[in-house]
C-alpha positions, 0 to 999 in steps of 0.5 A, a space after each residue: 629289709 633286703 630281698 635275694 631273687 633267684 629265678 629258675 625258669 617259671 618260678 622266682 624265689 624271693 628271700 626276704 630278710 628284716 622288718 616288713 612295715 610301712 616303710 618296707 611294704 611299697 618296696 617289696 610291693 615294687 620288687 614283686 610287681 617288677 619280677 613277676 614277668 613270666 613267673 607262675 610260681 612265687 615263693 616269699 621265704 619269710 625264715 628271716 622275717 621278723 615282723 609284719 605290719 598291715 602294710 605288709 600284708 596288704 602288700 601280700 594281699 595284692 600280689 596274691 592277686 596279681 599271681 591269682 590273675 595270671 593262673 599262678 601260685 603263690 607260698 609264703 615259706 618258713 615264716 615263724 609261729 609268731 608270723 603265722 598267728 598274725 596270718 592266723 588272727 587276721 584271717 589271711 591263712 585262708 588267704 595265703 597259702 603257708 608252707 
């Protein structure tokens, strides 16, 4: 899994790119929490996600409330069909917003 970061004042884009599993989740886990500093608006473009474990969406879950605490957004961009029916069949699109 590689992540690509671009801030733009309060808001940070994070492309992710690969496999988000339980080898991958605790890194994207850690890049999240290590550049939310002053960002209120958090875009993950999943448009090169492949797959997702529930590692990843617990990875997900917490970083929903970490923008959640701070009064700030957070989308979940371009993920494929197959990424949205594992949102879809676990419940979290009611969670995550998906765009």
């Amino acid at each position: 899994m590689t992540i690509q970061q671009t801030k733009d004042g309060e808001t940070l884009t994070m492309a992710i790119e690969g496999r988000i599993d339980t080898l991958t989740a605790p890194e994207l886990k850690t890049q999240i929490e290590g550049a939310i500093d002053g960002v209120m608006d958090l875009i993950l473009d999943f448009s090169k996600v492949d797959y997702i474990s529930s590692a990843g969406l617990r990875s997900l879950m917490t970083a929903q409330n970490w923008m959640d605490a701070r009064d700030g957004s957070m989308v979940i961009r371009n993920a494929s069909k197959n990424i949205q029916g594992i949102f879809k069949v676990t419940g979290l699109d009611s969670f995550l917003v998906l765009e």
